[in-house]
N, C-alpha and C positions, 0 to 999 in steps of 0.2 A: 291535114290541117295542122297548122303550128299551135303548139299550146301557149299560152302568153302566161309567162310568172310575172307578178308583181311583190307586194309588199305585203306581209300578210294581216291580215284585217286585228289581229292583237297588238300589233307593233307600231298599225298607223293609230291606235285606240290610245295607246302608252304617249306617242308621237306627242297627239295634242292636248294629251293632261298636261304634259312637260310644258308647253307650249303654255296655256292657257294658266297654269301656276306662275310660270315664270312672270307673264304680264302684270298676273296680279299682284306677284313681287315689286315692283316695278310702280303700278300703281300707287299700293300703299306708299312705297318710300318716296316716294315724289311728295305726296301730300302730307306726310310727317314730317317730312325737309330733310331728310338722309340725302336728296338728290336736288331738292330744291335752288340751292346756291352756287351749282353748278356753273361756273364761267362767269359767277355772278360778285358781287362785292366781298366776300369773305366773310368769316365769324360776326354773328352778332354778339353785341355784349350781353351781361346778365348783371341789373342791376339788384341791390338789397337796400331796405331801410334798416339801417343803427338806431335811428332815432327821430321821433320827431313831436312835433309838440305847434300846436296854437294858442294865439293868444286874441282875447276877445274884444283884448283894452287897444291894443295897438294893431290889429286882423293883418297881423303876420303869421304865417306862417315856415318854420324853418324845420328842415331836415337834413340830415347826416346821412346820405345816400352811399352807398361804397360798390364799387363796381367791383365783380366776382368775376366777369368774363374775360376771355383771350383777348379782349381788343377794346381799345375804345370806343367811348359813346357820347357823343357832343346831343346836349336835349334842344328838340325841336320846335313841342310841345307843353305847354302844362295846362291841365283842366282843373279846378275845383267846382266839385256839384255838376259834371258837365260843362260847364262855361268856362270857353278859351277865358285863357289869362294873360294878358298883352306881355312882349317880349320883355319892354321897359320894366315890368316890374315884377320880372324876376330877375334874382341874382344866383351865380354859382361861382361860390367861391370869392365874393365880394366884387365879380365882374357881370355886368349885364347881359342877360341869356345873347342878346343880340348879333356878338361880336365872338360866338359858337367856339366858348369854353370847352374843351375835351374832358372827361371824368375816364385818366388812364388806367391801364389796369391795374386794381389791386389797392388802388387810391380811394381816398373818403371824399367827397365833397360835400360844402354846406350849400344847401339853394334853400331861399328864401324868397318867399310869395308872397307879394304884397296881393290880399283878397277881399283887399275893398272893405266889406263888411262883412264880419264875425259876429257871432252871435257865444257869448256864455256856457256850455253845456250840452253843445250841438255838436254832435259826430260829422265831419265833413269828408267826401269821399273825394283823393289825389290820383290825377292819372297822371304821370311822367311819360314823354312819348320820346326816343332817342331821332334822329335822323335815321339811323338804316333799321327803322320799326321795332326797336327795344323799349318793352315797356315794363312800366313799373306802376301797380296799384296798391291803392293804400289809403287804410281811415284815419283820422287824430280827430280825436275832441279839444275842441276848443276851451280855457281855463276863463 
């Protein structure tokens, strides 16, 4: 009878640790976004707030946003309290969100929310949502 050598039974044990870590590698970095963007649009940006301030008398709202990221970020979105806030009446930069202003790298921009009605004393909470999903939150009290 032929005796049959194989692999021996420690080496295929090592095999699919290798194996089964590596996926996990793999995994994780997918969903942390190491691997995410992959063939995909490039850097997202990273926005910061400088500043910002409401006013209760005239329920504007303006900030001094500065983008920190490798790339641009033209905004798509803006919420106060949850509720969209129509394109019209925001500005960035003294141009209407509409006509998809860029905030290039490293640049400050002013955007300015017109939010209807403000209230005196009231903490409002801002989402900033970019086009390729850069977002930026943030509270100001109203004066």
């Amino acid at each position: 009878m032929m005796k049959r050598r194989g692999v021996s039974t420690y080496i295929s044990v090592l095999l699919l640790i290798v194996v089964t870590i590596a996926g996990g590698v793999m995994i994780y970095g997918y969903t942390m976004g190491w691997f995410g963007r992959l063939g995909g649009e490039g850097e997202m940006g990273t926005l910061s707030v400088d500043e910002a301030d409401a006013s209760g008398s005239t329920n504007l709202i303006t900030v001094y946003v500065r983008n920190l990221g490798s790339s641009s970020v033209t905004l798509d979105a803006v919420y106060v309290e949850g509720a969209l806030i129509a394109d019209a009446d925001v500005t960035v930069d003294t141009v209407a969100m509409t006509t998809a202003t860029p905030i290039v790298e490293g640049a400050v921009a002013v955007v300015v929310i017109d939010a209807a009605a403000l209230t005196a004393g009231t903490t409002y909470q801002v989402k900033l949502v970019g086009v390729d999903n850069t977002q930026l939150v943030f509270s100001v009290k109203a004066d």
